[in-house]
C-alpha positions in Angstrom: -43.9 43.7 -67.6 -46.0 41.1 -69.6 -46.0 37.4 -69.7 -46.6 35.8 -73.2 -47.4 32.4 -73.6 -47.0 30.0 -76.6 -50.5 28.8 -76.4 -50.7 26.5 -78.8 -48.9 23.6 -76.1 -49.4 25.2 -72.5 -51.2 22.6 -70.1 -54.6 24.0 -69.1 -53.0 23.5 -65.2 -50.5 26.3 -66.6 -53.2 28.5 -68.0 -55.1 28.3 -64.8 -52.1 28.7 -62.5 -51.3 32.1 -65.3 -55.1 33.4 -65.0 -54.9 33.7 -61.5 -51.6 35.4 -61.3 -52.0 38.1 -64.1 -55.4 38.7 -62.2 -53.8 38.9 -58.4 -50.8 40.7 -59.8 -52.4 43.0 -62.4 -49.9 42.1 -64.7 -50.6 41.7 -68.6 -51.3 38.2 -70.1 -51.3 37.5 -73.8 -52.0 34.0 -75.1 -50.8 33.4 -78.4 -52.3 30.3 -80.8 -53.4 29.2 -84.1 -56.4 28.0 -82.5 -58.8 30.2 -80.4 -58.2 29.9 -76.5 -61.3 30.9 -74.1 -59.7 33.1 -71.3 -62.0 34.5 -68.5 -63.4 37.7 -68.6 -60.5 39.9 -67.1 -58.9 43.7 -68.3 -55.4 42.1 -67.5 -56.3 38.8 -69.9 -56.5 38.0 -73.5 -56.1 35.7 -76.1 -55.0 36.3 -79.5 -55.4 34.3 -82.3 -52.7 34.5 -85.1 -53.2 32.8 -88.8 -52.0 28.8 -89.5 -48.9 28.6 -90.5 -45.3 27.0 -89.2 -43.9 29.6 -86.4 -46.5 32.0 -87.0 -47.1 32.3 -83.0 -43.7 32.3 -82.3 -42.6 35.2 -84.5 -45.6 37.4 -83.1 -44.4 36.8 -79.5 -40.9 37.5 -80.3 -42.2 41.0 -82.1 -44.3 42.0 -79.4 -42.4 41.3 -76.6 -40.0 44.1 -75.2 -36.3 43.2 -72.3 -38.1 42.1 -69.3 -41.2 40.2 -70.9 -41.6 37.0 -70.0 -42.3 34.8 -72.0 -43.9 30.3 -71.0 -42.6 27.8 -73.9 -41.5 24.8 -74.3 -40.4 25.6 -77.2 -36.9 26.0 -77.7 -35.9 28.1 -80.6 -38.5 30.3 -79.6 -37.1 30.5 -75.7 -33.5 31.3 -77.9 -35.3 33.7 -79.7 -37.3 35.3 -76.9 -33.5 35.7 -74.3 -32.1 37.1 -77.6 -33.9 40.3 -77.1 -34.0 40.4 -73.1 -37.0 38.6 -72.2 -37.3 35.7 -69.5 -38.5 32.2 -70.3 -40.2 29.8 -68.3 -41.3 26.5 -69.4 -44.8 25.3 -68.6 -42.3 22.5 -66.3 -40.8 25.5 -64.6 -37.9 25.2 -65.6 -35.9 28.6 -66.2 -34.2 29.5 -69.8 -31.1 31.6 -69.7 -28.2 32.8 -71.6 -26.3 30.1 -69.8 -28.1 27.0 -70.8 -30.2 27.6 -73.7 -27.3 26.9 -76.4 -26.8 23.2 -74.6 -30.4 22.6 -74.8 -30.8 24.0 -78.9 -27.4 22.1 -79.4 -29.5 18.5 -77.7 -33.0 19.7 -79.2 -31.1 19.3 -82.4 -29.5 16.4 -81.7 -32.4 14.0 -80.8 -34.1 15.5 -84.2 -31.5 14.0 -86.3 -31.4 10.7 -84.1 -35.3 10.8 -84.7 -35.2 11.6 -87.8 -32.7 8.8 -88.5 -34.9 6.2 -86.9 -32.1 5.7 -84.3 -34.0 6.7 -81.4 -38.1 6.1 -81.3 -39.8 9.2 -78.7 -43.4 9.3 -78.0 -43.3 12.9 -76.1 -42.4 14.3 -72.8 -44.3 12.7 -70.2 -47.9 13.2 -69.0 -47.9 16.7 -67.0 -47.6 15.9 -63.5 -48.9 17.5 -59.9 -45.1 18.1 -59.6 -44.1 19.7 -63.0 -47.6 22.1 -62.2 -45.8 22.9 -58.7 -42.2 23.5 -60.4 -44.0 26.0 -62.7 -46.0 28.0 -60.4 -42.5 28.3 -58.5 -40.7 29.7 -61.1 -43.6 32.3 -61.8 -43.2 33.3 -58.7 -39.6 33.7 -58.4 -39.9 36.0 -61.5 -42.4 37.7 -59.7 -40.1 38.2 -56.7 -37.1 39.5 -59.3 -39.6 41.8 -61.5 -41.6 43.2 -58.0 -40.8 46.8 -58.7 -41.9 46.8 -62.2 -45.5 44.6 -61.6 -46.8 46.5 -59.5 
């Protein structure tokens, strides 16, 4: 079962954490981005660069990917995207997106846009990635390791 990842935003902490796992594990690893990404030397490891353009990335990884994939975003309509057609979604925080919560978190996504957009509410980004959000995700990779043992190995 591949992982995917939205390359274009994931923390280098995540990369590294995602290096070492698809190595250890054998387990494909595609990193998608408009920009090159360097990825060590590895048969389970590459890097794919896709042309400029708005969602570009995003539309590759939800054509590639097959029910079971998983796929590390923070991007939300691609996570809505990526459940859609049976695939698993991890943000590079760790947290998990499912059928359950990915509407509310579209429906707030949405929500602060207008307020931002509206000069109502004034956001500089998430925080800085922290020792604990780079914890949280190698957790969650490897509870999805855990659920998906019989197919990665």
């Amino acid at each position: 079962m591949p992982i995917w990842v939205d390359g274009d935003a994931c923390p280098k902490a995540v990369k590294e954490i995602l290096f070492r796992a698809a190595h250890q594990r054998q387990t494909l690893l595609t990193l998608v981005a408009n920009q090159f990404i360097a990825v060590p030397a590895s048969p389970f490891i590459k890097s794919l660069q896709v042309s400029s353009g708005f969602d570009v990335a995003d539309n590759h990884i939800v054509d590639s990917l097959q029910p079971g994939d998983l796929v590390i975003t923070a991007d939300i309509p691609l996570a809505a995207d990526a459940l859609a057609k049976g695939a698993s979604v991890i943000n590079p925080r760790g947290q998990e997106y499912t059928r359950d919560n990915i509407g509310a978190r579209l429906n707030m996504r949405d929500f602060m846009e207008t307020m931002r957009a509206s000069g109502a509410v004034l956001n500089d980004g998430p925080p800085p990635f922290s020792q604990q959000d780079r914890q949280s995700f190698a957790n969650a990779l490897d509870r999805w390791f855990a659920r998906n043992k019989d197919h990665n190995s």
